[in-house]
Each structure stands twice: as structure tokens, then as C-alpha cells.
C-alpha positions as CSV (number, residue, x, y, z in Angstrom):
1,X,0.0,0.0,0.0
2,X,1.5,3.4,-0.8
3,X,2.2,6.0,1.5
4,X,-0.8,8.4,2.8
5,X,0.3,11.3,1.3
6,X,1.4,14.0,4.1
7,X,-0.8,17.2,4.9
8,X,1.4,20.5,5.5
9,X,-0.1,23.1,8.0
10,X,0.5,26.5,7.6
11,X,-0.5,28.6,10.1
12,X,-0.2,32.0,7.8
13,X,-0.3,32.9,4.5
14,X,2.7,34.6,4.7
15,X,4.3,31.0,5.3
16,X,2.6,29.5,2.6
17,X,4.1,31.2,0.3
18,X,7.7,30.7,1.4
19,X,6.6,27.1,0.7
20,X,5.1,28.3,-3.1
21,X,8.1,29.8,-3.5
22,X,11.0,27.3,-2.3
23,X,8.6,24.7,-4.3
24,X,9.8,27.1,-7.1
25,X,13.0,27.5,-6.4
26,X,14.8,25.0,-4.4
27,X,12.2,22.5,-5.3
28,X,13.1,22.9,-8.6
29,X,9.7,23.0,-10.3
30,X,8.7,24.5,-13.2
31,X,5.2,25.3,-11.8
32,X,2.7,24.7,-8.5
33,X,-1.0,24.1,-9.7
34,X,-3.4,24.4,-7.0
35,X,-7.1,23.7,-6.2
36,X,-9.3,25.6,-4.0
37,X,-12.7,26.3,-3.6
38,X,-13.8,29.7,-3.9
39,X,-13.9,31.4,-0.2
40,X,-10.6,29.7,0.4
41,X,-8.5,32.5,-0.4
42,X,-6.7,32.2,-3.6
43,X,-7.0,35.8,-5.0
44,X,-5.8,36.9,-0.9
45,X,-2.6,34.3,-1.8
46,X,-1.9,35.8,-5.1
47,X,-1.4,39.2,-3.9
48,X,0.9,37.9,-0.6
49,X,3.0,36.1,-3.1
50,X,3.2,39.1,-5.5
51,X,3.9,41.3,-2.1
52,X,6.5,38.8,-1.2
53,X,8.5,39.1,-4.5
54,X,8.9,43.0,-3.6
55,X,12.1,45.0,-2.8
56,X,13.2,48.2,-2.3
57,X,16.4,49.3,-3.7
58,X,18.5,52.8,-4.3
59,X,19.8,53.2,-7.9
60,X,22.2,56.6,-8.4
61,X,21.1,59.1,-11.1
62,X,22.9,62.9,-12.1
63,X,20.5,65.6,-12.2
64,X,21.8,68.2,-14.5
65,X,25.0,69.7,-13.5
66,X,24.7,69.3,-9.9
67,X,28.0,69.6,-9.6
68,X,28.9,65.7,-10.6
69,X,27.7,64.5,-7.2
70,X,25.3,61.4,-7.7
71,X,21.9,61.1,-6.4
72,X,19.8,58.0,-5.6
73,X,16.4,57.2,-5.8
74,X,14.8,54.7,-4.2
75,X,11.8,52.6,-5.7
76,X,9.9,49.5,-5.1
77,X,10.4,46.1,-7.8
78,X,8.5,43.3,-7.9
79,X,8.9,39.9,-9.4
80,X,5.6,39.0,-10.4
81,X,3.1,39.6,-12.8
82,X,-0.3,38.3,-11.7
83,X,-4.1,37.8,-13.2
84,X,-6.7,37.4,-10.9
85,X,-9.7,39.5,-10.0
86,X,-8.2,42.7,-9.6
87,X,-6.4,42.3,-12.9
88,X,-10.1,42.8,-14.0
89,X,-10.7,45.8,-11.9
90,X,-8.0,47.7,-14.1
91,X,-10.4,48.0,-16.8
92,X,-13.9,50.3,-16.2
93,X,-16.7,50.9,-18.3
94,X,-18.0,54.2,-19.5
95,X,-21.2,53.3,-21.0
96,X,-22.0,56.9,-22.1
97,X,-25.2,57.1,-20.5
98,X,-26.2,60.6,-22.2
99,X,-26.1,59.7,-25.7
100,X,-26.1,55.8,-25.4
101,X,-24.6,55.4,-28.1
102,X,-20.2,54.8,-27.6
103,X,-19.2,52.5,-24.9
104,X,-15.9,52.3,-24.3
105,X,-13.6,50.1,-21.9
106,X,-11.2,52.5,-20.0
107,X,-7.9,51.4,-19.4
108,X,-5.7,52.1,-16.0
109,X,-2.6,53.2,-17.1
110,X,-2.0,54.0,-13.8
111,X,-0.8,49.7,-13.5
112,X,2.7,48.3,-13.9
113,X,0.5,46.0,-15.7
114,X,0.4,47.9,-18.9
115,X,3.9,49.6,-18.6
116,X,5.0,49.6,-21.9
117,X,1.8,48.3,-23.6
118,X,1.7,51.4,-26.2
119,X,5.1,50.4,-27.4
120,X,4.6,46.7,-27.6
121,X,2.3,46.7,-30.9
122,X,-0.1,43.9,-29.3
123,X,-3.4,44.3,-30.9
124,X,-2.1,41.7,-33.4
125,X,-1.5,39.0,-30.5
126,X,-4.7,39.9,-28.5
127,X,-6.7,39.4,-31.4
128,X,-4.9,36.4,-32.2
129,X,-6.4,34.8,-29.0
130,X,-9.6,36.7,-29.0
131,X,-10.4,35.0,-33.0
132,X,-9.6,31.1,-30.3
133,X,-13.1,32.2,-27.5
134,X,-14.9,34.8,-29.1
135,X,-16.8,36.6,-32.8
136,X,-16.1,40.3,-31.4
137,X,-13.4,42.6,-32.6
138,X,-11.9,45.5,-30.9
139,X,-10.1,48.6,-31.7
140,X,-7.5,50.3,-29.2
141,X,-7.2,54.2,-28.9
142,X,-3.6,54.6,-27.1
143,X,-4.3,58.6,-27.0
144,X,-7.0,58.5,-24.9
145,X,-6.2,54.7,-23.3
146,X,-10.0,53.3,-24.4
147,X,-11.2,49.9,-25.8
148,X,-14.2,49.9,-28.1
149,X,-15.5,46.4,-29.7
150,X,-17.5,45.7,-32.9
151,X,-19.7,42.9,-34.4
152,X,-20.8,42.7,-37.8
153,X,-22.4,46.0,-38.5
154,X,-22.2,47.1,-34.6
155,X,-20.0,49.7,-33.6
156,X,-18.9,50.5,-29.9
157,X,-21.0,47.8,-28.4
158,X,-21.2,46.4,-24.7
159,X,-20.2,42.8,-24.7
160,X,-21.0,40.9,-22.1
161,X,-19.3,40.0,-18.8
162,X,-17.9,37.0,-20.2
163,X,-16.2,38.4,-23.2
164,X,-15.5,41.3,-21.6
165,X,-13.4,38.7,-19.2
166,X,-12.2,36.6,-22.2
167,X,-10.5,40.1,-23.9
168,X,-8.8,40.8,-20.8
169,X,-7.4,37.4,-20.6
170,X,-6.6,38.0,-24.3
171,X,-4.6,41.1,-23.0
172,X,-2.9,38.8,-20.7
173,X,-1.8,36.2,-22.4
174,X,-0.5,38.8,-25.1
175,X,1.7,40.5,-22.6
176,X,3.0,37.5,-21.5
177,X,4.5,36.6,-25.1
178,X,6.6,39.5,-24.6
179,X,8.0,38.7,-21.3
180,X,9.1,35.9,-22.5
181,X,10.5,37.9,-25.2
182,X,12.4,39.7,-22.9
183,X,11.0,43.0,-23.6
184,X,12.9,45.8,-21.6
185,X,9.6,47.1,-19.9
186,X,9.1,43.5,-18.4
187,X,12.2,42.2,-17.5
188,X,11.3,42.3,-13.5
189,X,9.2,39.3,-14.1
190,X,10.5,36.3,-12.7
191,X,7.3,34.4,-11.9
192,X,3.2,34.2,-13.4
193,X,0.6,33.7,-11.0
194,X,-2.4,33.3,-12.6
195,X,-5.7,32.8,-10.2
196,X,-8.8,31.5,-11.9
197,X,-8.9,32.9,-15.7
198,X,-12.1,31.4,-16.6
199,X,-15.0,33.1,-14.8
200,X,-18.1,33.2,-16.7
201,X,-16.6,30.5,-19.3
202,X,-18.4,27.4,-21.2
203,X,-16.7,24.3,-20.9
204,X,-15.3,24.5,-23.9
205,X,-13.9,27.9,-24.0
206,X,-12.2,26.2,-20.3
207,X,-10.8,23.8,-22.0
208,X,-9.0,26.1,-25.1
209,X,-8.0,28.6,-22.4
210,X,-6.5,25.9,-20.4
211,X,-4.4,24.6,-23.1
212,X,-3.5,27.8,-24.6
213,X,-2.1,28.7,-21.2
214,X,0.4,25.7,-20.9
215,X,1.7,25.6,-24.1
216,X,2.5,29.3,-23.2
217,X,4.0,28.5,-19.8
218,X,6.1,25.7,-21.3
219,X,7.6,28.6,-23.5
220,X,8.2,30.4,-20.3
221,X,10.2,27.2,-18.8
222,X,12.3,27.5,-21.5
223,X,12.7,31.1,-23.0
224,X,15.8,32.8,-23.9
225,X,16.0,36.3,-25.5
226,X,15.9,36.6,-29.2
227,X,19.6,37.6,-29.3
228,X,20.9,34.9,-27.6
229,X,19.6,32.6,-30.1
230,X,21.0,34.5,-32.9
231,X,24.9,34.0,-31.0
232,X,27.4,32.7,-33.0
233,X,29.3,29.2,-32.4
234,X,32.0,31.3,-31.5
235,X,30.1,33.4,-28.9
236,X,29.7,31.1,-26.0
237,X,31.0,31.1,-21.9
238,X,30.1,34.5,-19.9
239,X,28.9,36.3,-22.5
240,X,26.5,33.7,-23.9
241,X,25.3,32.7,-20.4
242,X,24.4,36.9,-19.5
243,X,22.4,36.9,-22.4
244,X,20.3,34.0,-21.9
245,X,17.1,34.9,-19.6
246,X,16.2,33.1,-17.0
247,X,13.0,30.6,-17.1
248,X,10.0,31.9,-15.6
249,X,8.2,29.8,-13.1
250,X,4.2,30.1,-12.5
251,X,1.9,29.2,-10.1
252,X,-1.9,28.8,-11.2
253,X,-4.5,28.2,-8.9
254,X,-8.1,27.2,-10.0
255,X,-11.5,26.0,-8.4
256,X,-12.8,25.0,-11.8
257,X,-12.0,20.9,-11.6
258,X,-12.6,20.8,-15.9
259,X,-10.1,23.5,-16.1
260,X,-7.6,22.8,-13.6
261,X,-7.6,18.9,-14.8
262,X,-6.9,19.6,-18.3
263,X,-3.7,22.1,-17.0
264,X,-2.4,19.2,-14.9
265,X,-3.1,17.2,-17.8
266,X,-1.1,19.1,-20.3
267,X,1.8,19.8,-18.2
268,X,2.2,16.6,-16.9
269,X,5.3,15.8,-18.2
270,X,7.3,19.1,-17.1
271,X,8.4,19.3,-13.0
272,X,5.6,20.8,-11.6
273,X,3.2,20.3,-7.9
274,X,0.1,19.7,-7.7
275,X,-2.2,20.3,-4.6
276,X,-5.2,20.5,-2.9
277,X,-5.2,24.1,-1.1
278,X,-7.6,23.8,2.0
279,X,-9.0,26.4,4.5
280,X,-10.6,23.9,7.4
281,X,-13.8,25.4,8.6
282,X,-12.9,28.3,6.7
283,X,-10.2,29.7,9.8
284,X,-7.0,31.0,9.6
285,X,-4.8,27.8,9.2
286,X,-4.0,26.5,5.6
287,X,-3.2,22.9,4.7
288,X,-2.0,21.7,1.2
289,X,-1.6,18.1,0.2
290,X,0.0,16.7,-2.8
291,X,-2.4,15.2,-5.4
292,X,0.2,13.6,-7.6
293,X,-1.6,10.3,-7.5
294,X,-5.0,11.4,-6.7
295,X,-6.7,12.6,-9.5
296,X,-9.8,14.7,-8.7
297,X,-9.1,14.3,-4.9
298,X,-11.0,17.9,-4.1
299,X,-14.2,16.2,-4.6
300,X,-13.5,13.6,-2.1
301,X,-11.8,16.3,0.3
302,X,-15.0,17.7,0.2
303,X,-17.4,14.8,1.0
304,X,-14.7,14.3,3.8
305,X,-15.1,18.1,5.3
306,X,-19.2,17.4,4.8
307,X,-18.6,14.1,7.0
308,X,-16.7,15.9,9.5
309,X,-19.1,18.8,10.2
310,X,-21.9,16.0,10.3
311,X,-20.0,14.3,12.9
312,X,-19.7,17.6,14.9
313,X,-23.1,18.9,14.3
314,X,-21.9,21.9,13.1
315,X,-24.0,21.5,10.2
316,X,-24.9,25.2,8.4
317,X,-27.4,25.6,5.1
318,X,-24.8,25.8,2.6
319,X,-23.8,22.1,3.6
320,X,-26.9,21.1,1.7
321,X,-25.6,22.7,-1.9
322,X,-21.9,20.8,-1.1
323,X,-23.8,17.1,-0.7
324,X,-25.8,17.5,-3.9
325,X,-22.9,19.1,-5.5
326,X,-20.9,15.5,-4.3
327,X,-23.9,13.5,-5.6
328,X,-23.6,15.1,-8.9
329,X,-20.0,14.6,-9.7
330,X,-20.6,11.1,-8.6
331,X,-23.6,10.0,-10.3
332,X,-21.4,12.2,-13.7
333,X,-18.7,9.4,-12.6
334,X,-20.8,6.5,-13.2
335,X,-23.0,7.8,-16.1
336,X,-26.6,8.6,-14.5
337,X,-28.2,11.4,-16.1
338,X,-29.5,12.8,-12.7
339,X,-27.6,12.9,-8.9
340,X,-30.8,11.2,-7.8
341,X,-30.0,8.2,-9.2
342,X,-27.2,7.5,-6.6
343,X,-29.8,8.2,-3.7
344,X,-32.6,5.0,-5.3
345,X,-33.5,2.4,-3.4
346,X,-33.9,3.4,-0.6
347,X,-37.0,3.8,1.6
348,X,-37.2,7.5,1.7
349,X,-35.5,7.6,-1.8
350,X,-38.5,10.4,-2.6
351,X,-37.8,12.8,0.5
352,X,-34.0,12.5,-0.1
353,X,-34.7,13.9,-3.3
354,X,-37.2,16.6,-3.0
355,X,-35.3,17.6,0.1
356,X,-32.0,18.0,-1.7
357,X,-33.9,20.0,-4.7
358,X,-35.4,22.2,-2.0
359,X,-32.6,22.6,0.2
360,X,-29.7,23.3,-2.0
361,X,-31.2,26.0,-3.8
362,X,-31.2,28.4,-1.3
363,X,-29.0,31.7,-1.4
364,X,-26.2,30.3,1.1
365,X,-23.6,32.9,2.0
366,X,-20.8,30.9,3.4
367,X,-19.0,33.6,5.2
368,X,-22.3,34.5,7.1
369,X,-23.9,30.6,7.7
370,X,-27.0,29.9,9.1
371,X,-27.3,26.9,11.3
372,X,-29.6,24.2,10.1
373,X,-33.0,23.3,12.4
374,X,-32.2,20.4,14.0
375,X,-35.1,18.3,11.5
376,X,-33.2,19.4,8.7
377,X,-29.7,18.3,10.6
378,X,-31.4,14.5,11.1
379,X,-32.7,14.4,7.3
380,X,-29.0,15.5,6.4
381,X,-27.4,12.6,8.3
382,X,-29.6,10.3,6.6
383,X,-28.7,11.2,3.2
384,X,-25.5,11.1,4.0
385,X,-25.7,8.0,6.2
386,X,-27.6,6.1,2.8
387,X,-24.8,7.5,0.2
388,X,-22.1,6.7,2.2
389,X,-23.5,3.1,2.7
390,X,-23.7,2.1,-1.1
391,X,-20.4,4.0,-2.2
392,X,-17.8,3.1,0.1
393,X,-15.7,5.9,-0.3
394,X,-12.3,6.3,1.3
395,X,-12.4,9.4,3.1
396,X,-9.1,11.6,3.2
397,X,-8.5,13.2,6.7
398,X,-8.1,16.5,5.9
399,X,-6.9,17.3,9.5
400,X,-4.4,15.0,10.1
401,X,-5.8,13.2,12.5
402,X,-5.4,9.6,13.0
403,X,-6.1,7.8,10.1
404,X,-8.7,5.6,10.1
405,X,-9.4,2.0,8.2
406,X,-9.9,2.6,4.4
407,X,-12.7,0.6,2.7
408,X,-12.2,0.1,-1.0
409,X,-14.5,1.6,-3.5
410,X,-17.0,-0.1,-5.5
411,X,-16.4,-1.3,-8.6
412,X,-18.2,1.0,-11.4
């Protein structure tokens, strides 16, 4: 029997990303993909790591003839360049609500994000990616720093929030291709971290943004600046090895399973980690586990956490929206067109059901729960109780406590 794979406890973020980054760096991976649910933290981590790559450093500088004595200004560099939901927030609409007529995306030039950007020429590559997920075109105006999109006949059109995601990913992805370029206004990147680039995506537009996004961090892996290629035989040693740019090393976190399974998928033959990010009853203490040889382990992690509050009878509302969300992706795994298939059989197969349809449908906030009644808290045991009884399930601890017995699964 192999190993239990061990849980690490972290109890900051600030120390989970020292362990991102040795992963990266003494660990001598190419890339960490992680999997969270949403309300774990993921967008919170991205920023600590980005913070974490920061330093502050005094460069001199001459100021006219001040009589030859340097100067020195200090400023802040940073090692990352990052996509997540604030990435987002650099763009803002201006819907021109008086004549209704031009909408425009505004652009915050403000960012380090788009330092450069004028200079790079990259309406070519962004609409390169944008002709892969979407039928809209777009037209850049660098003097005023707007984005206006067309469709057929349509001029300055609102597209929707899921294109309007799908062109700033385009953006992205475009900026990227020059970093790995090596292009002057970019060369503080050392690392991507890219937090969940496909909200308000169909599966399939998942699965091509997924794909385009490893092929372009295996460039990353490997880049080298366009004149280092072009070196002579006769220019190697020091001066070869200066001009060669590093790798750059990513970190992508994801709570889409489709998406995050074809990533792992596509890179699975570079050095990379993969885990299972977890925040245990949604406190202050992080764990991450390895999922090298557990495919799709977040879905059992989850039936385990739903065991454990039903064991503690700390059972909240939203608990009801996790089970049926587990008796989905289970009756998906064995082919039944409906979750209530894996509940049949059963005496109170009927009440299981409506009381799942019911229950889960509710607007659950997880960071403000609301306890169940106690008759709900029964019927919730008994689902669970009956499921658990026909799928024998072996149920990660994702505290580390004491492991208990395993019991092997059913054979599909």
C-alpha cells in the first residue's frame, strides 16, 4: 500500500508562500498548480506572493550639473506579474449614459501592468487569441487609453461580462508573449501567478484557455532572448550565459475541476506540484496536500469536510448545496443522467430527493452561515448516512488526524 500522502499546516499565508516559492526555487519546479474552492482564499494568496517578490532598492542618477555628485532614488520592484480579479478591476466601463450610443472600456494606465503596452504593438497578438473564445473585434485608442468592440455591422458595443473577461485574458496572455520575449519594460518578471482565468466561461472555452495557457507556460520554462539565439558558435562562456534569460516559473490556482484537470493534464510531463489548497472550517490555518496520484481528490476532500461537520453537528445551510454538489459529480462518474440516481433504493429515496432539490437551492452565503434546524440536521445525516453506505468511499482526513481503516471503493 502506498504511502498516505502527508498534509502541510500552515499557520499563515505569509508561510505558505515561502513554501510556493522554495517549491519554485529549491524545489526545482517549473510550476505549482493548486485547487481551491472559492472562499478559500486564492486571490488573498496571489497578492501575498506578489507582495512577497517586492524589494526596495537605491539606484544613483545625475541631475543636470549638480555639480557631478550622484543622487539616488529609491523605488519598489517586484517579481511578479499576476491575473486574478483585480487584474479585472484595471479596466472600467464608460457606458456613455447621455447619448447611449459609444461604450468604451477604459484602461488604468496607472498599472505596472500595462507599462509599456503602447510600445509593444499587441493588438495583433490579443486578437490572435480573441479569434480562439470569441466573434467580437476590438479597436484600441492609445491617445485616450479606451477599448471599443464591434460585431458585424455594430459599432462600440457592450459585450458581455464573459467576453469582456475573455478580452482581458486576451490582453494577458499577449503581454506574456513578450515577457518571454524579454521585452525591456518586463524584464522584473521572474514568476506568473495566474488565479482562476475562466469566470463566466463554457466548458469548452475552459478547455481552449487551459491549453493555450500551458503551451504558453512551457515557453516560459524554457525562454531565452531573441539575441541569444541569434549568438554565433563562437560566442559562448560568460557572454552567452548573460544573455540567456532566465526561465520563468508560474503558479496557477483554480477552483474550476474541468479547467484545472486539463492544466495538470497538459503539463504533466514538465516538473511541476500539484495540490489540494484547503482552509478547514474556513479559519486562519492553511493545509496543502499533494495530489500527484489522486486525481480529482478535491471532490472527495469535500465529502470528507461534509462528514466531518456532520459528525460535529456543526451543520450550516450551505452544507446542503456541497452534498448534492458531491452527488452530482458522482452519479457524472458512473453515467446517470441525474444525482438522484445515486440516492434509489432506498425507503425514503423520494424525501431524499425533493429535500435536496429544496434545500440546495437556497441563497447560502458561506462567510455568514446559518445553522440548520435540528429536523433538517437529522434528514442531512440520513442522506448522507444512505450514500455513504452504497459508495464506500475512502475518506481523506483533511486534518491529520489519525487515520482511520480505508474501505475500498466499489467497482463502477
Amino acid at each position: 500500500m502506498s504511502e498516505k500522502p502527508k498534509i502541510h499546516r500552515f499557520t499563515d499565508m505569509r508561510r505558505l508562500v515561502a513554501r510556493l516559492r522554495d517549491d519554485l526555487n529549491g524545489g526545482n519546479q517549473d510550476f505549482v498548480l493548486l485547487f481551491a474552492y472559492n472562499g478559500t482564499g486564492k486571490t488573498r494568496l496571489s497578492m501575498a506572493f506578489k507582495d512577497a517578490g517586492k524589494k526596495t532598492t537605491q539606484r544613483p542618477f545625475r541631475v543636470g550639473d549638480h555639480a557631478g555628485q550622484p543622487l539616488t532614488i529609491t523605488e519598489t520592484v517586484g517579481d511578479t506579474l499576476y491575473f486574478n480579479a483585480f487584474t479585472e478591476d484595471l479596466f472600467s466601463w464608460d457606458n456613455d449614459l447621455e447619448k447611449d450610443s459609444e461604450r468604451r472600456l477604459h484602461i488604468n494606465t496607472d498599472s505596472k501592468f500595462f507599462k509599456g503596452l503602447k510600445d509593444l504593438a499587441l493588438d495583433e497578438r490579443i486578437g490572435h487569441y480573441l479569434g480562439r473564445y470569441a466573434d467580437f473585434l476590438f479597436d484600441i485608442d492609445y491617445d485616450q487609453w479606451t477599448i471599443s468592440f464591434r460585431k458585424d455591422d455594430a459599432i462600440h458595443i457592450k459585450v458581455s461580462r464573459g467576453e469582456e473577461n475573455i478580452f482581458i485574458w486576451c490582453v494577458f496572455m499577449a503581454i506574456c508573449e513578450r515577457v518571454i520575449d524579454g521585452a525591456e519594460s518586463y524584464q522584473w518578471v521572474k514568476y506568473l501567478y495566474i488565479d482562476d482565468p475562466i469566470t463566466s466561461l463554457d466548458d469548452n472555452n475552459a478547455i481552449a484557455v487551459a491549453s493555450d495557457l500551458a503551451k504558453l507556460l512551457r515557453k516560459a520554462k524554457g525562454r531565452t532572448r531573441p539575441e541569444a539565439v541569434a549568438l554565433g558558435a563562437a560566442e559562448v562562456g560568460a557572454q552567452a550565459e548573460r544573455m540567456v534569460a532566465a526561465p520563468i516559473k508560474a503558479v496557477v490556482s483554480s477552483h474550476h475541476a474541468l479547467f484545472f484537470n486539463v492544466v495538470c493534464n497538459e503539463l504533466k510531463k514538465d516538473a511541476h506540484k500539484k495540490y489540494f489548497l484547503h482552509r478547514p472550517e474556513r479559519g486562519t490555518t492553511y493545509t496543502l496536500r499533494a495530489t500527484d496520484d489522486t486525481p480529482f481528490f478535491h471532490h472527495v476532500a469535500m465529502l470528507a469536510e461534509v462528514q466531518k461537520a456532520t459528525e460535529s453537528g456543526k451543520l450550516y445551510t450551505y452544507h446542503f448545496n456541497m452534498l448534492r454538489s458531491i452527488l452530482e459529480k458522482t452519479a457524472t462518474f458512473f453515467g446517470y443522467d441525474d444525482f438522484s440516481a445515486c440516492i434509489q433504493g432506498f425507503d425514503d429515496t423520494d424525501l431524499y430527493a425533493r429535500a435536496l432539490n429544496l434545500l440546495s437551492h437556497g441563497k447560502y452565503d458561506i462567510y455568514q452561515p446559518m445553522a440548520m434546524v435540528d429536523d433538517n440536521k437529522r434528514l442531512f445525516r440520513q442522506i448522507l448516512d444512505a450514500f455513504l453506505g452504497r459508495y464506500k468511499f475512502s475518506l481523506p482526513d483533511i486534518l491529520d488526524r489519525p487515520a482511520t481503516k480505508a474501505v475500498p471503493a466499489p467497482t463502477p
